[in-house]
N, C-alpha and C positions, 0 to 999 in steps of 0.2 A: 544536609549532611555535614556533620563538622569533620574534620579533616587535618591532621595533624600532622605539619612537615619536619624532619630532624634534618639537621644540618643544614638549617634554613636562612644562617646568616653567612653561609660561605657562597663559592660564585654560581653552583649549580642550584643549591637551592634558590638563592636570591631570587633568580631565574624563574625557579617552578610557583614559587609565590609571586613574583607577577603575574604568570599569568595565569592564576588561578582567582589571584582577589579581584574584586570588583562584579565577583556572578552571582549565583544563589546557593554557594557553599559557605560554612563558615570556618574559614582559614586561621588555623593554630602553628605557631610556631615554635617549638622549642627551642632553647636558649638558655647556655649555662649564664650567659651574662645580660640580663634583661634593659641594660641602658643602649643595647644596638636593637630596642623596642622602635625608637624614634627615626629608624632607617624605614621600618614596614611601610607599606601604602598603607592609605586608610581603610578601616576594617577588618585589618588583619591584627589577631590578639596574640600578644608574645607570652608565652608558657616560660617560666621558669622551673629548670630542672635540670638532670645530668643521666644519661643512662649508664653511668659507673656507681650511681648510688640506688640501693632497692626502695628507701624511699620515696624517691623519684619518680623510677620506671612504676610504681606500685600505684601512683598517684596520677600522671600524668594522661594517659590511656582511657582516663573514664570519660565515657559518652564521645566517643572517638568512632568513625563510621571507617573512616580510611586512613592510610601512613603510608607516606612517601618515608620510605627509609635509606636516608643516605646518611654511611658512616665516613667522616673523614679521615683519612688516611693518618693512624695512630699505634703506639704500640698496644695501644687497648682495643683497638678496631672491633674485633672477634666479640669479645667479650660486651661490647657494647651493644652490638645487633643481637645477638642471642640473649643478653636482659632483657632487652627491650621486647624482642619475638616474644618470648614467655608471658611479660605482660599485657599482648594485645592479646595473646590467647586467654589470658585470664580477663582481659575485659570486654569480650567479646567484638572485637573489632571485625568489619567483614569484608574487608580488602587490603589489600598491601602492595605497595609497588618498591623494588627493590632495584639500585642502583648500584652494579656491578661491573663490569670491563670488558670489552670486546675480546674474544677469544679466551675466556678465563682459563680452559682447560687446557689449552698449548702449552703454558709455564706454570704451572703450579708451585713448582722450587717456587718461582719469586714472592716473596712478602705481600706483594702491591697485586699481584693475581691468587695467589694462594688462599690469604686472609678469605676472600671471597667466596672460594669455592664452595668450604665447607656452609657458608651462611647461605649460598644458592642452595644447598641440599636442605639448611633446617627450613629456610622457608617454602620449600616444595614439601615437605611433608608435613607442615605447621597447621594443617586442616584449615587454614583461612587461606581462601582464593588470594592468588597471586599474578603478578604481573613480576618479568624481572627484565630490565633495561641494560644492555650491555653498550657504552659506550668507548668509542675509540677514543686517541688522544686531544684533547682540549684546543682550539684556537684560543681558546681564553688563555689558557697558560703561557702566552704571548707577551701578554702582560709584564710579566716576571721579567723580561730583557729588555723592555724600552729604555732603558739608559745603554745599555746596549746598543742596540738599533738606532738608537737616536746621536747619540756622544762619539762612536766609536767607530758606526758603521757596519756592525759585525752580527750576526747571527750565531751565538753558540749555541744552542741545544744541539746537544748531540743526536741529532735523530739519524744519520745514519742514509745511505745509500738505494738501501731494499725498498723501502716505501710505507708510508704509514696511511691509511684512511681517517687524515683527524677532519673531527665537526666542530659543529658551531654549540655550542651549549644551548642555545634557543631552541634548538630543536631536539635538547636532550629536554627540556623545558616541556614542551607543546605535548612529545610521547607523554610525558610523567602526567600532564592536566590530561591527557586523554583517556591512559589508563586507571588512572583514578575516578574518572567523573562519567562515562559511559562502558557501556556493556560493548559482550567478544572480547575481553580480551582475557578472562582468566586461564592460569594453565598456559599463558603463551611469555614465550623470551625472545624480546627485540634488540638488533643489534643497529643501534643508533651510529651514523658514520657519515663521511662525508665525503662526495662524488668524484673527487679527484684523489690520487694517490702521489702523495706528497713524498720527498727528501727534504735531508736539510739543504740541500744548493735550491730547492724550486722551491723551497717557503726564503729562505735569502732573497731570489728573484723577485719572487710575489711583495715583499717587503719593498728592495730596491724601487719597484714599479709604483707600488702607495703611496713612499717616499718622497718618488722623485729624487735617489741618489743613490750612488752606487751602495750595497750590503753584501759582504763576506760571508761565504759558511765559516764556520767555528773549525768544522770539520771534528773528525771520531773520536780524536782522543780522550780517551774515558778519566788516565789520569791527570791531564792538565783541568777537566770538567770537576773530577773530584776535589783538587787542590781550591779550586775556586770556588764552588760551591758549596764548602763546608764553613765561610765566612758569615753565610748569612743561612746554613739550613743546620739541623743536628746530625751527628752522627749517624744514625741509625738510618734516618731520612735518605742520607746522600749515598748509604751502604746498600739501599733497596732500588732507589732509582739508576745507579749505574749499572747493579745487573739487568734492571729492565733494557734500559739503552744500550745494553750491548747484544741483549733478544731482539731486538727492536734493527738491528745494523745488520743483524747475521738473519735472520727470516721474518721482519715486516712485521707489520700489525696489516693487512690488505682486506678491505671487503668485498663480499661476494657481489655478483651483477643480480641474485637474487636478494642478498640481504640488501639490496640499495633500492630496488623494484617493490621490497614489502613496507618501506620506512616510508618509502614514497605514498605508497596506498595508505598507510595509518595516518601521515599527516596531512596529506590531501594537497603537498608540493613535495618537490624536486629537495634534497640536502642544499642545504644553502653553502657555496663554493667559498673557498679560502679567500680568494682575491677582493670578493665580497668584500667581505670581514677586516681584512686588512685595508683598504680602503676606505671601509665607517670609521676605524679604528686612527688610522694615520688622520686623517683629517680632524678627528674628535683630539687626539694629542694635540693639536694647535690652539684648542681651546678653552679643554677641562681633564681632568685626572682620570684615568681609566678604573672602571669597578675595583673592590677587592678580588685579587689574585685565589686562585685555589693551586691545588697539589697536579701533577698531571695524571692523567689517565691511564 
């Protein structure tokens, strides 16, 4: 079955094309810029195209079995998932797995949950079986403050006090090969998460601890976080991520003891723990450069 992943050169996809190449699928990637062709493992074919253009999405879709559909966080988001839906429906594709947010329907107001909502409703009613993955906030998006962490000592993300259930993107990874490439799971939505329910002082700690050196929370403040953050992100960017962080301080991103018990049965282990992660992570910074960075969650 060929199998076609969008937003396959950022850090979740990256992810899902690992572990998908090397079996007896044949792994498509989309990609507006086909020179991060040479990043793929081998056997994986980079598709050039855009789903903001109808040439494209019109083109791209033929002889497509399945679609990991992840839109990265844009002000075309919307727009992009629904070209694209349309044209699997016109090319008869006969799966879809769809990469959504943990609790999407709590915050709708926000951009970063909103955008989402309505593309969870066109693809439940898209007449092609589905799958939709709702994951919580990224340990990947860690990444983003190692000179932080490293230079300064400091943890700023704003995460906030209440508690977040962030995962490991490998196991946002492992759900997306599973429901793409075996049966049970159409008509179902997983909320991919991870075991512990984190603040910003206990992901500081976890830091500190991988380190081996003492690390600061940033602590809450939304405007000091926007002041800085608008040096290296756009506008609009830093205007949807501080309303989320400030959802995110006042009532949590937390997961259920059953959505961690279902996650566990579909991947056949435990959510792989922050401290984990941070420890592959601190140890691999003394050596080599950490993946591309994605948006958070």
């Amino acid at each position: 079955m060929r199998i076609l992943i969008t937003g396959g050169t950022g850090l979740v996809g990256t992810h899902v094309v690992r572990e998908l190449a090397g079996g007896r699928h044949d792994i498509h990637v989309l990609t507006r810029d086909p020179s991060k062709a040479r990043n793929f493992p081998e056997g994986v074919t980079a598709v050039a195209g855009d789903l903001r253009e109808p040439a494209s999405v019109r083109r791209v879709f033929d002889g497509v079995g399945a679609v990991f559909l992840l839109n990265p966080v844009s002000q075309t988001e919307v727009n992009e998932a629904l070209m694209g839906l349309n044209a699997m429906r016109e090319a008869g594709v006969k799966r879809v797995a769809y990469l959504s947010v943990h609790q999407v329907e709590t915050a709708p107001w926000l951009p970063h949950f909103g955008s989402k909502v309505g593309v969870e409703f066109a693809v439940r009613h898209s007449g092609i079986p589905w799958t939709i993955l709702r994951p919580n906030n990224f340990f990947q998006n860690d990444y983003w403050v190692k000179d932080a962490l490293l230079q300064y000592g400091v943890y700023p993300t704003p995460l906030g006090r209440a508690g977040v259930s962030r995962v490991d993107v490998r196991d946002i990874a492992e759900a997306a090969a599973i429901a793409l490439t075996t049966s049970g799971h159409d008509g179902q939505i997983y909320d991919i998460v991870g075991p512990d329910v984190m603040t910003g002082e206990s992901v500081a700690a976890a830091w500190g601890r991988a380190l081996g050196k003492p690390i600061d929370y940033g602590g809450d403040d939304l405007d000091a976080w926007e002041a800085q953050s608008l040096r290296f992100m756009p506008d609009w960017m830093v205007y949807d991520f501080r309303h989320m962080w400030a959802h995110f301080q006042t009532h949590g991103l937390i997961a259920s003891a059953d959505a961690i018990a279902r996650q566990t049965k579909l991947l056949g282990h435990a959510p792989r723990p922050f401290h984990v992660f941070a420890a592959e992570t601190a140890a691999a910074w003394k050596s080599t450069k950490p993946p591309v960075v994605s948006s958070p969650a």
